[in-house]
N, C-alpha and C positions, 0 to 999 in steps of 0.2 A: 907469572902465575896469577889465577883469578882471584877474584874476593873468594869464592866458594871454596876453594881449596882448602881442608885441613890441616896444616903446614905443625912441625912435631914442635919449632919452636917459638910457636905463636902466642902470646899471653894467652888468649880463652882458651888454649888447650892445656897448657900449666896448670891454669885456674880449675878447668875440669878436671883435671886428673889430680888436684889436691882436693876438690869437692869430693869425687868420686871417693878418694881414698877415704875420707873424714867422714862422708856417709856410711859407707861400707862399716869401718869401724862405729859407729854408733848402734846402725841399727843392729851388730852383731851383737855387742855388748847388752842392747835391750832385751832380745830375744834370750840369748844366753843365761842373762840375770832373772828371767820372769818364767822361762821353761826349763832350763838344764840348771839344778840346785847342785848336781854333781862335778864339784871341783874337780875332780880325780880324772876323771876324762880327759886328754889332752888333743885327742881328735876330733871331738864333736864343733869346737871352736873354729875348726881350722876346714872342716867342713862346712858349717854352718857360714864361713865367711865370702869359701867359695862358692856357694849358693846365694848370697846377698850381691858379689860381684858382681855373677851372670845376670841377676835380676837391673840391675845398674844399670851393667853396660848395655842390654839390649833395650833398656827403656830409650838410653841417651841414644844412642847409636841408629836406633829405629825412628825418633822422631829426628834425627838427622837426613836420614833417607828420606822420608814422605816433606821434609820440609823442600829438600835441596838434592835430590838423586847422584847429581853432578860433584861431591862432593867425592863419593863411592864411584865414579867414573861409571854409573847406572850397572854397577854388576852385583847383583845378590850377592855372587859367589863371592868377593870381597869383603861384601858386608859379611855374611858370615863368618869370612877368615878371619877381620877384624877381631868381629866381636868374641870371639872363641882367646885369640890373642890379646885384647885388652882384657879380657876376664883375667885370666893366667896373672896379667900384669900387677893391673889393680892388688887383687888376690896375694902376690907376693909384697908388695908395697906394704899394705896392711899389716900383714901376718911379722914384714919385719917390726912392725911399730910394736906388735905384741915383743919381740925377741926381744927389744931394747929396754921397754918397760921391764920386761922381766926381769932382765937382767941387773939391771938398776937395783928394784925390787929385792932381788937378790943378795945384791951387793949391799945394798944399807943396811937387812937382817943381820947377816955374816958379821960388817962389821958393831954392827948393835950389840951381837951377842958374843964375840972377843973382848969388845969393849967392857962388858958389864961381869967379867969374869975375875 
C-alpha cells in the first residue's frame, strides 16, 4: 500500500477521528449553550450534532481530496459514500459520550439524593 492510502488503522486516522469526535462535541456544546437555553429538548442536541459532523467530515474529507485524489481512488462517488458514512460515525461516537456523561450524571444525583435521606 502507498503512502496516500487512508489505511483504518493508521495513527493520523485514530488521531482524526478523536479530533473529529472532540470537535464535534465542542462546537455542539457551544452552540447549544449560546442558542438553545431549552434543557427539555432532547433532540435538538442530537440534531444539532449531526449537523456539526457533516460540516467536519466534509471540511476534512474534501481537503483530502483536492490535496491527494488518490486517496478516494479519484471517485466522487466514494468520497461522498464516505463522507455520508463518517458523518453517521463521528455523530454516533459523540452522541455516545453524551450517553455516558449522562449517565454518570445520573448516577451520582440518584446516589447523592439516597444518600442525603
Amino acid at each position: 500500500m502507498g503512502e496516500a492510502y487512508l489505511g483504518l488503522f493508521s495513527i493520523e486516522y485514530l488521531s482524526s477521528v478523536t479530533a473529529m469526535v472532540m470537535a464535534s462535541n465542542l462546537i455542539t456544546q457551544i452552540i447549544k449553550e449560546i442558542f438553545f437555553m431549552d434543557n427539555g429538548n432532547k433532540t435538538t442536541p442530537k440534531i444539532l450534532n449531526l449537523i456539526v459532523s457533516f460540516f467536519i467530515i466534509l471540511f476534512h474529507h474534501v481537503s483530502i481530496f483536492i490535496n491527494n485524489s488518490q486517496v478516494f481512488h479519484n471517485s466522487i462517488v466514494e468520497l461522498v459514500f464516505l463522507i455520508i458514512l463518517n458523518t453517521f460515525l463521528i455523530t454516533g461516537l459523540s452522541m455516545g459520550n453524551y450517553k455516558v456523561l449522562g449517565l454518570t450524571k445520573e448516577r451520582n444525583i440518584r446516589g447523592f439524593t439516597e444518600r442525603s435521606r
